[in-house]
N, C-alpha and C positions, 0 to 999 in steps of 0.2 A: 387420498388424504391430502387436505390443502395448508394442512395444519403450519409445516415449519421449512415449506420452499424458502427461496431467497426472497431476500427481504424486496419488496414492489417500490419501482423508480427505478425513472432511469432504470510387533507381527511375529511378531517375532518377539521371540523371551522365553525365560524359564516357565514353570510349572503352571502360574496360575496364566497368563499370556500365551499360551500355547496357540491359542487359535491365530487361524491364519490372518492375516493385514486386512482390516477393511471388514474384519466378520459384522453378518447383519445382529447377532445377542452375544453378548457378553457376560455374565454372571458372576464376580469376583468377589469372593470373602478374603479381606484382610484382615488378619490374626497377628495380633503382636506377642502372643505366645505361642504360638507355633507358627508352620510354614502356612504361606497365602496359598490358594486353589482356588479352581473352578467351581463353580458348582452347578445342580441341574435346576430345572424350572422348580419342580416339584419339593428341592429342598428349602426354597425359603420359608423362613419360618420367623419374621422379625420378634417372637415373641424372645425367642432362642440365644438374639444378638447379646453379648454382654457391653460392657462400656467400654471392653478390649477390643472388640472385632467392629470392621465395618462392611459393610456389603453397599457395593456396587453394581449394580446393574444397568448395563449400555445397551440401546436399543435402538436401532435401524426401524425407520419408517418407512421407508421406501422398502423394507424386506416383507416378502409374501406371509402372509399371516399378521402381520405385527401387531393388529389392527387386535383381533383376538386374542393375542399372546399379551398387548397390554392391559385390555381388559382384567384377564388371569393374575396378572401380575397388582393391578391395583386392588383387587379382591382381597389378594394373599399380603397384600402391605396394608388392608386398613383404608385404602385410600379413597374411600366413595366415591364419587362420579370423574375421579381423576382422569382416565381414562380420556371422558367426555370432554371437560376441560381442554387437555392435550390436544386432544386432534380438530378442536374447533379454532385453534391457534392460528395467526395469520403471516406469524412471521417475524412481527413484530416487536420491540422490548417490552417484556410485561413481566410485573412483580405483584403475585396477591399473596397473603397469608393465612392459613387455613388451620391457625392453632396451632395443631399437635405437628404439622410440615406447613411446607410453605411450597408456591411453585416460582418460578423464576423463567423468562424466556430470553437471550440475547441471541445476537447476531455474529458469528465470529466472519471474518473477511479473508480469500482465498485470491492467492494470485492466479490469473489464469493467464501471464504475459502479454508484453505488449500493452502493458499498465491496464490491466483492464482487471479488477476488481470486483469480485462475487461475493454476494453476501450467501451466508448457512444457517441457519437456525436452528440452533439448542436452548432446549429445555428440558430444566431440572429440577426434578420433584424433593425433598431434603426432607425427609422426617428424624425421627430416633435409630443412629447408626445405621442409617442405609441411606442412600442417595440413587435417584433413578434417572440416567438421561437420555433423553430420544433425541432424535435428531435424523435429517432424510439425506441421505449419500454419508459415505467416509467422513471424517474431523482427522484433517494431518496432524493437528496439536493433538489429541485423544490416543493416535497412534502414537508421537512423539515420545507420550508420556507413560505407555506400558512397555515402549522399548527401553524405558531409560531403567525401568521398576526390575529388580530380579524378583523370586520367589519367594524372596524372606523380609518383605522389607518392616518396617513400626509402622508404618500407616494406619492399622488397627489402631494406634493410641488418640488418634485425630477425631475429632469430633464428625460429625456430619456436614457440619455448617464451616467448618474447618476447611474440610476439603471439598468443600461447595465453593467454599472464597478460591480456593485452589485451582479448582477447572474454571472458571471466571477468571484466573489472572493469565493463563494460559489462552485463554482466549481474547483479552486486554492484548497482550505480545502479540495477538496475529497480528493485530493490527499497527505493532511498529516493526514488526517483518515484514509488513507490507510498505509502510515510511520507509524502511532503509532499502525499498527496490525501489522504491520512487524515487529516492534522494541517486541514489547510483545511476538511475536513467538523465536525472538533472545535471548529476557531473559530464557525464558520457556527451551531452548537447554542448556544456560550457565550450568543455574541450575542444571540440569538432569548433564550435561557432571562431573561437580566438585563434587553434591551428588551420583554417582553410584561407588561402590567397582569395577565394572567389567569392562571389554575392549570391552564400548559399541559401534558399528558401526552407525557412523555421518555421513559419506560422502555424502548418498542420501538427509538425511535431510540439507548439506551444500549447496548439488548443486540444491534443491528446491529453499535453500535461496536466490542463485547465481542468477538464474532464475528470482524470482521477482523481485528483488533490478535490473537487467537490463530492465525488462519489463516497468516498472516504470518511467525507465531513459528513455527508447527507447520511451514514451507516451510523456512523460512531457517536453522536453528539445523540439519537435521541436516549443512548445506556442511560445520561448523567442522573433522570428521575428513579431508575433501578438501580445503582450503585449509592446514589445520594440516600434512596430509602432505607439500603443494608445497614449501611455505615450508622444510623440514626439509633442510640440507645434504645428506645422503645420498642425498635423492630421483633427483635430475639434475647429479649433480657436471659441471661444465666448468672451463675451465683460471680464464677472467676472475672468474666470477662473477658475470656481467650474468642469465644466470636464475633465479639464486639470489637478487639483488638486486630482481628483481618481482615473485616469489614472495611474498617477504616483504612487501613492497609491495600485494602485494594480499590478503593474510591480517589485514595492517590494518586495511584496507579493508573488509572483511569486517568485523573487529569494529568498526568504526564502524558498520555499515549495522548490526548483531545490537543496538549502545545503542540506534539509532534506534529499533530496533522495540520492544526493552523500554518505551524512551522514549514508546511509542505505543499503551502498555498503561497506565501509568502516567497519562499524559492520559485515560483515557477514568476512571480511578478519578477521577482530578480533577474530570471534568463530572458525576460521580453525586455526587460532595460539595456542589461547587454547586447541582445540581438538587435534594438535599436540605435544603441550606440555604432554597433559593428555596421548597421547597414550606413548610417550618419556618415562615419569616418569614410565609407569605401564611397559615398557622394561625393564627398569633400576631394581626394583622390582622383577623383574620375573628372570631377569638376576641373582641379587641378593642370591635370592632362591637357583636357579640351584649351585653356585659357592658354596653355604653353603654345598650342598649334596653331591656336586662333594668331599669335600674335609672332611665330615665326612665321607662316603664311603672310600675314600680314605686311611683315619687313620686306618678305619675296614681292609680295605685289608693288611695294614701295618702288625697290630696285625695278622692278620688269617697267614699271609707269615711268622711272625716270628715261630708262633708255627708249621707250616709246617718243618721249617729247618730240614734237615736230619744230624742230632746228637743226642746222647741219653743224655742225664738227666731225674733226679727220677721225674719231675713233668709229664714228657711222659709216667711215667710205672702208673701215681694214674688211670687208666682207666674212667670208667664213671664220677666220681667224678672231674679230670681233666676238664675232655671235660666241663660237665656246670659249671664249674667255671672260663672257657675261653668266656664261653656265656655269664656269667654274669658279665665281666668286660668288655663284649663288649656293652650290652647293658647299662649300667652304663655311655660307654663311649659319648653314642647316647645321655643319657637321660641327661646327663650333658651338652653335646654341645644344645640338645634342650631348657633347661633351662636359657644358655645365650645368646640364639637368639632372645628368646621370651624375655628378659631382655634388650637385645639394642635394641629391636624391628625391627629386619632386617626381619619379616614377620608377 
């Protein structure tokens, strides 16, 4: 199934959570009158759902069977060629609406270190009090979010569309958990580039940064058509407004996490202006240096050319005594130029 790889370019808990981290189905009826539980394949029953309970079902594409298991699963929710839909999926952001549900596909973004950024693909089918979402490998948000849940929680009172905007903003967040690794590896450079004496080489670590801060952008910006069309009144009219109200709610959301990432483009232009600066200033330095030596050398050559002159005077005939005493007011002259370098601090 090619349906919801990474996107192309470039476990724990009480009663209903039982299963262990990473399970490939999940089946969770929340009841806001009584305790939330698991339940089996064979119990759904969306006829059954009242306006209190919501069922959730998570499902692993990459797990054996799934393939048939969703098939079953869209039969028993009403869902016609859902199934099909699903696994012809490419990865993609995609929002169609199908009346009575709708489906939805985004892209959530995993760090895998070393700035390096993987896209995941979930998608969520959202009918009347059930919500269904696949997805191929583990979701650390998805995890995140049944370890946070005990077994009693009101989530049952939540609409479907409620808590569809819900696993959507959670998956909005991955993406500025991923900005706040990026922005931390940005500091981690500043610091190194402004504390090192030497003329350290940045470039590779720039164009790392270059890299993710577009990966990012290249993930995140094509949601804006899928969140812009939730947030749209006409998408999921209801009487209250409460889905229309975190639609919009998370279309914000959405453009904050889309500044962040600009915002994470923008810093990496930042650390190549400092690193240019840094490399400029230690030119300048070095230049400094050379011009110093250039020009006591130069005064030695002065001195050594004068006492070369071909004319006699008595200080030519002191022989030995001469000679190092043309040494020693030459090194005199070194050690005096050295004394007021290291005094203006020119190195």
């Amino acid at each position: 199934m090619t349906a919801l790889g990474t996107q192309p370019q470039d476990d724990h808990d009480a009663a209903p959570h039982a299963a262990p981290a990473a399970a490939e189905f999940r089946l969770t009826l929340f009841d806001a009158d009584a305790d939330d539980r698991l339940l089996e394949e064979d119990e759904v029953d969306p006829a059954a759902l009242s306006e209190r309970q919501l069922l959730w079902i998570d499902l692993d594409g990459d797990a054996p069977g799934a393939e048939a298991r969703l098939a079953r699963l869209s039969q028993r929710l009403q869902l016609g060629d859902a199934a099909h839909v699903l696994l012809e999926l490419d990865g993609r952001p995609r929002l169609q609406n199908f009346g009575e549900w709708f489906l939805a596909v985004v892209v959530a973004v995993e760090h895998e270190g070393r700035l390096r950024f993987a896209g995941r693909g979930l998608a969520i089918v959202c009918g009347r009090n059930f919500v269904l979402s696949l997805h191929r490998g583990p979701l650390d948000f998805l995890e995140q979010l049944r370890a946070r849940e005990g077994s009693d929680t009101k989530l049952g009172t939540l609409s479907a569309e409620s808590f569809t905007a819900s696993l959507f903003g959670w998956q909005v967040d991955s993406y500025l958990h991923a900005v706040s690794e990026f922005e931390a590896a940005v500091d981690r450079l500043e610091v190194a580039l402004l504390a090192s004496r030497v003329n350290r080489e940045c470039l590779p670590e720039l164009a790392e940064l270059r890299r993710g801060a577009s990966r990012l952008r290249r993930m995140l910006a094509p949601h804006r058509h899928v969140f812009g069309a939730l947030a749209r009144p006409d998408f999921r009219p209801d009487v209250d407004g409460a889905a229309d109200k975190h639609f919009r709610a998370l279309e914000q959301r959405y453009e904050r996490a889309m500044d962040a990432v600009e915002n994470a483009r923008d810093l990496v232009v930042g650390s190549f202006e400092l690193f240019t600066t840094r490399t400029a200033q230690r030119t300048n330095e070095t230049m400094r240096v050379l011009t110093f030596v250039t020009v006591l050398l130069g005064s030695l050559a002065v001195v050594a050319g004068a006492l070369g002159m071909n004319f006699r005077t008595p200080f030519f005939d002191s022989g030995a005594r001469g000679f190092w005493t043309a040494i020693g007011a030459m090194a005199a002259i070194v050690l005096a130029a050295l004394g007021l370098a290291r005094w203006r601090r020119w190195f």
